[in-house]
N, CA, C and O atoms as a DFTB+ gen file, in Angstrom:
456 C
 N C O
     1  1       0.847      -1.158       0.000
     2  2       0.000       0.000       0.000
     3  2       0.903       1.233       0.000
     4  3       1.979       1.295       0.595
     5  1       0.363       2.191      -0.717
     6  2       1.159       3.055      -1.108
     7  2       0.657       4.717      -0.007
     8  3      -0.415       4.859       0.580
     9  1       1.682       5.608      -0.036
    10  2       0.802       6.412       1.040
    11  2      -0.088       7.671       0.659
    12  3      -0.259       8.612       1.435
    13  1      -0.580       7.603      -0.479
    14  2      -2.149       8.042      -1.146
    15  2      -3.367       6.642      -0.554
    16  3      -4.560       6.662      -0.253
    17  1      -2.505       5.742      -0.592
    18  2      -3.893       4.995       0.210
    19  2      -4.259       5.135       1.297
    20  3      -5.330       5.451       1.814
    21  1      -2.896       4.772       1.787
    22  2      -3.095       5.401       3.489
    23  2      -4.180       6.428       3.938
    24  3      -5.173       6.207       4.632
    25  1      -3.648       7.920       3.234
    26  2      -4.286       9.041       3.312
    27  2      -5.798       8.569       3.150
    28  3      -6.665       8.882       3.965
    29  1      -6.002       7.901       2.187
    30  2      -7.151       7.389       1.697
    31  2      -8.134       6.866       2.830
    32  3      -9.201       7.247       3.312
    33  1      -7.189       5.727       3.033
    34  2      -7.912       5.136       4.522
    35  2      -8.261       5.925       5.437
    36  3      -9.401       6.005       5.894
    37  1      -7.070       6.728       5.862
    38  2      -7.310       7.636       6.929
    39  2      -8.638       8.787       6.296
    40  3      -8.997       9.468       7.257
    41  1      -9.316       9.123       5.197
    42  2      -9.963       9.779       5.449
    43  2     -11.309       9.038       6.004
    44  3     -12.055       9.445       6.895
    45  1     -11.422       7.787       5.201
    46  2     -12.449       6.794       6.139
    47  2     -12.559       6.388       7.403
    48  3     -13.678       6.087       7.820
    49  1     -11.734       6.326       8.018
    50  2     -11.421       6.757       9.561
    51  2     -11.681       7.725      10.306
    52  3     -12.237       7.722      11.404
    53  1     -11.153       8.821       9.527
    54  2     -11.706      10.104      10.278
    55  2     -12.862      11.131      10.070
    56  3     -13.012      12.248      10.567
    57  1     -13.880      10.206       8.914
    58  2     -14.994      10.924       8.900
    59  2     -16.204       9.972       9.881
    60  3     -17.392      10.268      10.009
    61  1     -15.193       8.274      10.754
    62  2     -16.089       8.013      11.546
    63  2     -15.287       8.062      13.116
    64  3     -15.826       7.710      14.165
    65  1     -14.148       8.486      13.012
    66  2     -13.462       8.971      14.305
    67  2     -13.413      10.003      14.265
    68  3     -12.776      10.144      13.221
    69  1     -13.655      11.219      14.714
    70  2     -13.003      12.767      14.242
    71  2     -12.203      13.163      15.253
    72  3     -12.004      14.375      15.345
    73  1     -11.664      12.396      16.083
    74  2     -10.781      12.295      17.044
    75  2      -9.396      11.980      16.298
    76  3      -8.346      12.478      16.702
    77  1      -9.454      11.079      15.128
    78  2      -8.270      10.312      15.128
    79  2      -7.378      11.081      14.449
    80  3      -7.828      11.536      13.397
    81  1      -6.397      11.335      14.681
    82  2      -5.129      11.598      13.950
    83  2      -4.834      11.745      12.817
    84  3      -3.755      11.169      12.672
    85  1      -5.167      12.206      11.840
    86  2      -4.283      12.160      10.566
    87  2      -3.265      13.171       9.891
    88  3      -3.287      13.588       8.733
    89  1      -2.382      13.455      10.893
    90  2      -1.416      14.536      10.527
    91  2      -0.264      13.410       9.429
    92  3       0.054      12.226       9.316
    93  1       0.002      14.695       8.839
    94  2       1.134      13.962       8.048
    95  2       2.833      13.013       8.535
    96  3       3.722      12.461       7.888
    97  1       2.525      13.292      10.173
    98  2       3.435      12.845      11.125
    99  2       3.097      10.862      10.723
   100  3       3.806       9.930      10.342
   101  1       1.853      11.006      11.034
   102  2       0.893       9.609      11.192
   103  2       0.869       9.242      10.031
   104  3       1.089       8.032      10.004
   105  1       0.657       9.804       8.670
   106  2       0.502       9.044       7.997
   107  2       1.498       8.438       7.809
   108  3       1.376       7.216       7.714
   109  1       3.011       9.103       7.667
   110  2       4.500       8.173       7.759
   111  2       4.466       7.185       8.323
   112  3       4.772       6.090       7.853
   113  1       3.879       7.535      10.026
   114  2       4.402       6.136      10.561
   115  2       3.555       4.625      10.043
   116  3       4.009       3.490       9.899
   117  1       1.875       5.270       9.807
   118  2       1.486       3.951       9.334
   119  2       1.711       3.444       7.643
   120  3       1.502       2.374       7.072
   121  1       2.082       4.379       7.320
   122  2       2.592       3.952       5.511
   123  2       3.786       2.715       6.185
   124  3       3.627       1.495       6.231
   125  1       4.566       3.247       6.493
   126  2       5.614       2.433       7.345
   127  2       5.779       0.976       7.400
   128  3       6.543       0.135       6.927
   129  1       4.441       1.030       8.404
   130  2       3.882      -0.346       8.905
   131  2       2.772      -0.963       7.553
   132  3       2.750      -2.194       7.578
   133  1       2.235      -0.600       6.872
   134  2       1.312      -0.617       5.890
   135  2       2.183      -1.236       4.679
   136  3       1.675      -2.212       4.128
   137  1       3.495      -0.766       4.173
   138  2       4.009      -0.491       2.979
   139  2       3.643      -2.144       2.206
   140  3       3.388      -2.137       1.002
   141  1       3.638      -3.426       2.927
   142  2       3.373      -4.386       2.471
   143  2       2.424      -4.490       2.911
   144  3       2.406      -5.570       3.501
   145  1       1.679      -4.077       2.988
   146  2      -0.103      -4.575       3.262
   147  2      -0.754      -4.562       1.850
   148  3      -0.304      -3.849       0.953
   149  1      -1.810      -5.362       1.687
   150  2      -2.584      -4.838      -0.016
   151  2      -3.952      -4.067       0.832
   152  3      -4.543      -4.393       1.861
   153  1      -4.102      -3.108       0.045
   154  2      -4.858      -1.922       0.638
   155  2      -6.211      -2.538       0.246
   156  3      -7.026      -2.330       1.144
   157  1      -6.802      -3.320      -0.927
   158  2      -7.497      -3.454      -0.732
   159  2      -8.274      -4.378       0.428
   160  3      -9.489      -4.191       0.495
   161  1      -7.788      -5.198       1.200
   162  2      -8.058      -6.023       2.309
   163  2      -7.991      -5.122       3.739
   164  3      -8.699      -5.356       4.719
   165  1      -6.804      -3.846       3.629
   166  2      -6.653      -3.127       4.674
   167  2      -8.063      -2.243       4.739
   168  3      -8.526      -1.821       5.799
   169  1      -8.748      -2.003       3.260
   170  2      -9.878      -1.347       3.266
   171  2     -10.866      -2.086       3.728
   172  3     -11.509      -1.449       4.563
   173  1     -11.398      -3.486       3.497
   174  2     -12.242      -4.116       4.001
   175  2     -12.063      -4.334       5.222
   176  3     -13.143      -4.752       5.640
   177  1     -10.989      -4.281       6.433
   178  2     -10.642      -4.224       7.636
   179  2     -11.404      -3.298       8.180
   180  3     -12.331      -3.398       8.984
   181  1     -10.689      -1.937       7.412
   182  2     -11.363      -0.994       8.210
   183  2     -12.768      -0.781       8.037
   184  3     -13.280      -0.162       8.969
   185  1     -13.479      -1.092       7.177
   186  2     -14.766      -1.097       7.206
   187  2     -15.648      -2.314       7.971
   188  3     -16.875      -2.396       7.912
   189  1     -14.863      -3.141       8.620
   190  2     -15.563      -3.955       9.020
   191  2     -15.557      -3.544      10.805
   192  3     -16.417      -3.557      11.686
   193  1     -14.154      -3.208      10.745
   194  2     -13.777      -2.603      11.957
   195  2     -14.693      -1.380      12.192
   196  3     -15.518      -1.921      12.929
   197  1     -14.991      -0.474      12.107
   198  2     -16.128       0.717      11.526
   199  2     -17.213       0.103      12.160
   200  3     -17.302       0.537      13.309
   201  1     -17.831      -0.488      11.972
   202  2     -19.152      -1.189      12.398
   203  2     -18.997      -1.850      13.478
   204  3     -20.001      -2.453      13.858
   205  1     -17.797      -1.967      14.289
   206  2     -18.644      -2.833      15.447
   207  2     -17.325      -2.220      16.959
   208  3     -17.157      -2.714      18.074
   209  1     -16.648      -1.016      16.299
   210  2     -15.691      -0.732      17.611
   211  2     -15.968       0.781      17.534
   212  3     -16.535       1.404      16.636
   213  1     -15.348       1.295      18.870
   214  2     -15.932       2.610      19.019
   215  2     -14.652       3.766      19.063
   216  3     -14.831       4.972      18.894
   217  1     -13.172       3.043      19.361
   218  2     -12.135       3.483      18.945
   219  2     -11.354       3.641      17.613
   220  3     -11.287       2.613      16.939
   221  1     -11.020       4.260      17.337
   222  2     -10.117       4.332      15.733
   223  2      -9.140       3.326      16.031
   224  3      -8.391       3.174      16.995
   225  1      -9.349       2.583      14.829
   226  2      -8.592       1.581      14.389
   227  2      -6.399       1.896      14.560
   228  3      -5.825       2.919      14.187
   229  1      -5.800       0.807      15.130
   230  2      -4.321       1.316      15.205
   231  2      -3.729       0.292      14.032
   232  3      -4.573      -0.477      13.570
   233  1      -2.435       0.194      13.516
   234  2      -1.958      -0.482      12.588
   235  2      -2.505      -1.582      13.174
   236  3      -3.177      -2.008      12.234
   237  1      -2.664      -2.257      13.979
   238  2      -2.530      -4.038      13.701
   239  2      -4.413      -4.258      13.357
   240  3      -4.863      -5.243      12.772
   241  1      -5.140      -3.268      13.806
   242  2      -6.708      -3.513      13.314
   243  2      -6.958      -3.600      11.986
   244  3      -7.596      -4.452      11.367
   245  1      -6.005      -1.977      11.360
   246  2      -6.035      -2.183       9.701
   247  2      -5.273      -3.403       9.382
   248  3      -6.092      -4.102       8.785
   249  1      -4.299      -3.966       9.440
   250  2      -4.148      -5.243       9.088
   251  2      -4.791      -6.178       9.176
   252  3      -4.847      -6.985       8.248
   253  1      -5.516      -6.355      10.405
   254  2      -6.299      -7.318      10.726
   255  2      -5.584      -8.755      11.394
   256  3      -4.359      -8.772      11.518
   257  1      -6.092      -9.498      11.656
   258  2      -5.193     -10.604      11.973
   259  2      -4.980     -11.520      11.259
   260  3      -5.655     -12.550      11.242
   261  1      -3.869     -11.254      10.461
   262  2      -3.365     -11.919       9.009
   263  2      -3.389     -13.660       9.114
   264  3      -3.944     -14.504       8.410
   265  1      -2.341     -13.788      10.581
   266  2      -2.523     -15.378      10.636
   267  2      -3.845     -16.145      10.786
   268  3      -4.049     -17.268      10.325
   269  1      -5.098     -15.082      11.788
   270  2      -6.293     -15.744      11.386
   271  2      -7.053     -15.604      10.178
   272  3      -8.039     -16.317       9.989
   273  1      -6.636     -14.649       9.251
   274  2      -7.066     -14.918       7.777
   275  2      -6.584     -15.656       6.926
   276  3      -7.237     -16.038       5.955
   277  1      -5.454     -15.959       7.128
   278  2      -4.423     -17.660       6.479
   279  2      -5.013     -18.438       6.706
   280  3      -5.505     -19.156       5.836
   281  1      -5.237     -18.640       8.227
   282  2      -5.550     -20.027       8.437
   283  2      -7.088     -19.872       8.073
   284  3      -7.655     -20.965       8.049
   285  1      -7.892     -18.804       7.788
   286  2      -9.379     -18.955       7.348
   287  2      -9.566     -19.576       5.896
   288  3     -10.361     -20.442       5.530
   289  1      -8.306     -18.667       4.954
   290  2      -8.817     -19.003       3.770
   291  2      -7.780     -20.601       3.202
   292  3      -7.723     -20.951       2.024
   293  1      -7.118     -21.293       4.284
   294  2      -6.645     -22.266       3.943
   295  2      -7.722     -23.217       4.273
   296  3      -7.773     -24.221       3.564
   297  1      -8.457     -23.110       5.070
   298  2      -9.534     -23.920       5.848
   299  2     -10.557     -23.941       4.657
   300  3     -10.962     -25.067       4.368
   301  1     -11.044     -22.902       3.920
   302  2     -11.828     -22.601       2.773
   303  2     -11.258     -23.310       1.656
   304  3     -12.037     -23.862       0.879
   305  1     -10.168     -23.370       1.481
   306  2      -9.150     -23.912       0.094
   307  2      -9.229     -26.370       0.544
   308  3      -9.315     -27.357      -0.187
   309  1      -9.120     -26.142       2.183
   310  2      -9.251     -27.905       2.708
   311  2     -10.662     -27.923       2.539
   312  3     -10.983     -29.082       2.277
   313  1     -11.462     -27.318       2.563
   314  2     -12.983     -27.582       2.251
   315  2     -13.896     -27.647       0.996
   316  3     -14.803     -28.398       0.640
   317  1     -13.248     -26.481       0.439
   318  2     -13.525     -26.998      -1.329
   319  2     -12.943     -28.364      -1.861
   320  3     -13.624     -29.288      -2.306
   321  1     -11.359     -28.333      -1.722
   322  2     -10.745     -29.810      -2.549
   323  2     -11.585     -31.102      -1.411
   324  3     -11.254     -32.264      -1.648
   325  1     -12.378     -30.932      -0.513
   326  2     -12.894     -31.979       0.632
   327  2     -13.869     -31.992      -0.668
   328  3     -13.667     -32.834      -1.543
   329  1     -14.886     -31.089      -0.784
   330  2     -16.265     -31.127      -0.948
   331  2     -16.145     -31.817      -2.863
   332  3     -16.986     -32.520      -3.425
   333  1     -15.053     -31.385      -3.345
   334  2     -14.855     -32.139      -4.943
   335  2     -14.603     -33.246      -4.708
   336  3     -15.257     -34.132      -5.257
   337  1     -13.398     -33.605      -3.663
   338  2     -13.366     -35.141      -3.638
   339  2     -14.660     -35.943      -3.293
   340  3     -14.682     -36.996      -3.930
   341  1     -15.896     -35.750      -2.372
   342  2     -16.713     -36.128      -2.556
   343  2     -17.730     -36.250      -3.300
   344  3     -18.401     -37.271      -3.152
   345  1     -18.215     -35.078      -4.491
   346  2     -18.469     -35.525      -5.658
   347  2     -17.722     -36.413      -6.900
   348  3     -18.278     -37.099      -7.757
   349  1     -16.814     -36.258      -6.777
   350  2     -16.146     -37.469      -7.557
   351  2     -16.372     -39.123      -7.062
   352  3     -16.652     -40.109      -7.744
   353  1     -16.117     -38.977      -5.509
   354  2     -16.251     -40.358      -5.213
   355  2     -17.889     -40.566      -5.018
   356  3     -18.241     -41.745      -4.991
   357  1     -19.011     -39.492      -4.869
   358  2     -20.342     -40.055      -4.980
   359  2     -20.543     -40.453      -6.369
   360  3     -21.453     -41.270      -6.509
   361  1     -19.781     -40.002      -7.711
   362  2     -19.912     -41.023      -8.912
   363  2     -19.183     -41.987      -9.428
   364  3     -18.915     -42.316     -10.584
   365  1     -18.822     -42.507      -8.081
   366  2     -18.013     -44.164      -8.420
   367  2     -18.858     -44.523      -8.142
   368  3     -19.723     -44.151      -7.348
   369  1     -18.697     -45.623      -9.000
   370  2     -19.887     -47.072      -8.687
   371  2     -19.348     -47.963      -8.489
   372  3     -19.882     -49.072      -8.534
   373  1     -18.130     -47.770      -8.209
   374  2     -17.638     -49.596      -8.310
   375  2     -17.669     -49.521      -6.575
   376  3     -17.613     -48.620      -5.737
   377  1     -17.770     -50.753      -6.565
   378  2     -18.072     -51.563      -4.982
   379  2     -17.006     -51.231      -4.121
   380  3     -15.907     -50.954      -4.603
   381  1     -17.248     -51.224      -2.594
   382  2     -15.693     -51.546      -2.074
   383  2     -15.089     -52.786      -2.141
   384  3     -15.562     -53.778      -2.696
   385  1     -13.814     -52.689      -1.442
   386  2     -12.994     -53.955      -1.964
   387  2     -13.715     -55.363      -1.105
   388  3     -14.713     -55.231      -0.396
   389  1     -13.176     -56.384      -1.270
   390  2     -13.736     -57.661      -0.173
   391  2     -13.342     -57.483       0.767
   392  3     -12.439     -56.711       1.090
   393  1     -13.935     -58.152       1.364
   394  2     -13.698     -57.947       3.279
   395  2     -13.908     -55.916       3.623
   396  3     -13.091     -55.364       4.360
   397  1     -14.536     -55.476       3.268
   398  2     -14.113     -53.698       3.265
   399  2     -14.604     -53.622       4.973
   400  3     -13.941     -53.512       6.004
   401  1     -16.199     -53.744       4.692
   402  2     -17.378     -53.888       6.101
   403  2     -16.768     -54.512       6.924
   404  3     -16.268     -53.960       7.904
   405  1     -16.683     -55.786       6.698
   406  2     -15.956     -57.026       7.907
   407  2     -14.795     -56.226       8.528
   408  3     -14.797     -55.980       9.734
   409  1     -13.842     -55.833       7.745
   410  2     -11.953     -55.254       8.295
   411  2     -12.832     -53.962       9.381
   412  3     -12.546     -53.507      10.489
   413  1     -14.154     -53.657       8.281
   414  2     -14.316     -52.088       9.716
   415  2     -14.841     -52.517      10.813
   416  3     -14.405     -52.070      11.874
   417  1     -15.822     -53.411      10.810
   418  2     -16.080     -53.653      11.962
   419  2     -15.428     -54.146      13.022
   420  3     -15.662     -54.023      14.225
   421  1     -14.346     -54.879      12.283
   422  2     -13.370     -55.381      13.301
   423  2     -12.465     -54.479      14.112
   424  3     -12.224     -54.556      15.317
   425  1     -11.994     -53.580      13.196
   426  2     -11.405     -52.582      13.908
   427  2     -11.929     -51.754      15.079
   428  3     -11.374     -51.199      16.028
   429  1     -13.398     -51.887      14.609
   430  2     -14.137     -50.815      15.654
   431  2     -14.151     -51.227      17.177
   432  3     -14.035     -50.620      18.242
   433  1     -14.380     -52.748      16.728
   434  2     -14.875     -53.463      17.713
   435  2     -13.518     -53.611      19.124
   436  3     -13.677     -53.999      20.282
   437  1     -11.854     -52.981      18.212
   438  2     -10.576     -53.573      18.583
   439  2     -10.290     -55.104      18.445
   440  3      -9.517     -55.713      19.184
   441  1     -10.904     -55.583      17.553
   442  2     -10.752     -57.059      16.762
   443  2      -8.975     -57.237      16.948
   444  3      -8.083     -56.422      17.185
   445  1      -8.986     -58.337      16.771
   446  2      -7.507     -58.931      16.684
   447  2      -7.014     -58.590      14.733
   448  3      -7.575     -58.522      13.640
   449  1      -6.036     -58.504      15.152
   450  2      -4.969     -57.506      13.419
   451  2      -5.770     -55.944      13.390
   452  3      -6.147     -55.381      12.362
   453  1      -5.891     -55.506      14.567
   454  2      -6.475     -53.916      14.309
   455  2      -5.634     -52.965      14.635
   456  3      -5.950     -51.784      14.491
């Protein structure tokens, strides 16, 4: 993010904080912290942030919490390739192997070779 976005952000900020800061001191320091952020996600932060807090957002809000958005959209990425592998395997038709039922039940049961 570049620091016309920043500014940018910060005017969305401060037409719902009018408390908050946006001297050109501030915008340095959060361009700073920002410079690898993609602004468009830092924008959906702050707008989400906007709606439900009553303080102006500090760098780590506009970021958001990156590792819980990794691990969200990896969880989204294990749930799609989940949900294809199960349409593929609801159009097999071929049978399971011999013994398939028998080996599970045994196992369940802690059968002997389980």
């Amino acid at each position: 993010m570049n620091k016309l976005q920043v500014i940018d952000l910060f005017g969305i900020i401060k037409r719902s904080y009018p408390g908050f800061d946006a001297s050109p001191q501030n915008v340095e320091h959060y361009s700073k912290y920002l410079q690898d952020f993609p602004y468009e996600t830092a924008y959906e932060n702050v707008e989400k942030y906007i709606l439900s807090e009553r303080f102006a957002p500090t760098i780590a809000d506009i970021r958001g919490k990156l590792g819980d958005q990794m691990d969200s959209q990896r969880s989204k990425e294990a749930a799609a390739a989940h949900i294809a592998n199960l349409e593929v395997w609801g159009t097999d038709s071929t049978p399971p192997p011999a013994n398939y039922w028998e080996r599970g039940r045994q196992l369940l049961r802690g059968g002997a070779n389980a």
